[in-house]
C-alpha positions in Angstrom: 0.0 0.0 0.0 1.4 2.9 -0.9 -0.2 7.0 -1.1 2.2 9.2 -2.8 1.3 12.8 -4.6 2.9 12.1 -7.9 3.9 8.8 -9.6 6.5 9.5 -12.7 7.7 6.7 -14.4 10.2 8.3 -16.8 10.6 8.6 -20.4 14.2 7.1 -19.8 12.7 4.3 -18.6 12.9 1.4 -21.2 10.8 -1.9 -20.0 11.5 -4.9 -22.2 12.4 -8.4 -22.4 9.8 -10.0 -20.2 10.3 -7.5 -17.2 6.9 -5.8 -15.6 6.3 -3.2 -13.4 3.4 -3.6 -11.0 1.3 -0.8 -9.4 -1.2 -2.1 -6.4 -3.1 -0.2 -3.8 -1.4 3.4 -5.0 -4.0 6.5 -4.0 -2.0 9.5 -6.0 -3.3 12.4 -5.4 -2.6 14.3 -8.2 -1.2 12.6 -11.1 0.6 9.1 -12.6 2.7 9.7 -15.8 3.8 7.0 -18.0 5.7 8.4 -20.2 8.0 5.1 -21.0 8.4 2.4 -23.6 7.5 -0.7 -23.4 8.3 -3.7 -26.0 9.5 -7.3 -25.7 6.7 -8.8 -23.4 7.1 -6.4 -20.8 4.5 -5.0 -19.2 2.8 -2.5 -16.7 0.9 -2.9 -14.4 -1.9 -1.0 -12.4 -4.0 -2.3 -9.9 -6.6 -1.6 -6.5 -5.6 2.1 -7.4 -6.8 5.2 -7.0 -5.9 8.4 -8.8 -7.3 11.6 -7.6 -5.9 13.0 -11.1 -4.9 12.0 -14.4 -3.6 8.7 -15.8 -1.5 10.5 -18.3 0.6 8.1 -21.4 1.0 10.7 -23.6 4.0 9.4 -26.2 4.2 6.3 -24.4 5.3 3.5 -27.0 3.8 -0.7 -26.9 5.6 -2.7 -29.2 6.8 -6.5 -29.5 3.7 -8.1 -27.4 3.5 -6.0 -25.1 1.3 -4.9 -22.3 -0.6 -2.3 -20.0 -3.0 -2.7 -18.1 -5.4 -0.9 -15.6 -7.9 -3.4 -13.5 -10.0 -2.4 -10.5 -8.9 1.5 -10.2 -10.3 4.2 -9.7 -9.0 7.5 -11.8 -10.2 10.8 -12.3 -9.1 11.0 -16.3 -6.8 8.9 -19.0 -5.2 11.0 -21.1 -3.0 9.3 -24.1 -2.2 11.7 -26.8 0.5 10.7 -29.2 2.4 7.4 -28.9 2.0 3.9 -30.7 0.2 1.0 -30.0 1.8 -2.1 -32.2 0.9 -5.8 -31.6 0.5 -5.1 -27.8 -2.2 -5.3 -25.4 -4.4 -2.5 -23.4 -6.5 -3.8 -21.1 -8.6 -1.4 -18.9 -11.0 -3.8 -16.6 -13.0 -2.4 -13.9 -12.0 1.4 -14.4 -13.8 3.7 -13.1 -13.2 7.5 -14.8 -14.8 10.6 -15.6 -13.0 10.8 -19.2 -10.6 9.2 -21.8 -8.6 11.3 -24.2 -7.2 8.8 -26.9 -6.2 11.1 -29.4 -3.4 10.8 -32.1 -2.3 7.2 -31.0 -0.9 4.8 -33.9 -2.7 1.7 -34.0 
């Protein structure tokens, strides 16, 4: 369990080759940015959440199978502008939000 204002995970931030980073019982109360890539089976992670602001992935890159995924959470907005989307995965299960921006994404 963990409460925390901000959560950045950083464009320098590469996750590939099977690795995952796993998000449970966060309450941010202001935003999560996820502004990494993420290719070779990796995989992100967001769970039992809660996000007082906005879920933002804008430029955020899923390539090479791929995954991110948001189950039981709670977030105010989801905001991906920009980025890429290529044989990947984006599963958002149980997500409660007040809006989705998915503009200018390559699919």
């Amino acid at each position: 369990t963990c409460s925390t204002t901000s959560l950045i995970l950083h464009a320098n931030l590469h996750i590939g080759s099977g690795s995952a980073v796993f998000v449970s019982n966060l309450t941010a109360s202001t935003n999560v940015f996820l502004y990494e890539s993420i290719s070779g089976s990796g995989s992100v992670n967001i769970a039992n959440s809660t996000v007082l602001g906005t879920l933002s992935a804008s430029g955020a890159t899923l390539s090479e199978n791929s995954l991110l995924s948001v189950r039981t959470s709670s977030i105010k907005a989801v905001v991906w502008s920009a980025g890429s989307i290529k044989n990947s995965s984006v599963i958002a299960e149980d997500l409660t939000t007040s809006s989705i921006d998915l503009s200018l994404i390559h699919i």
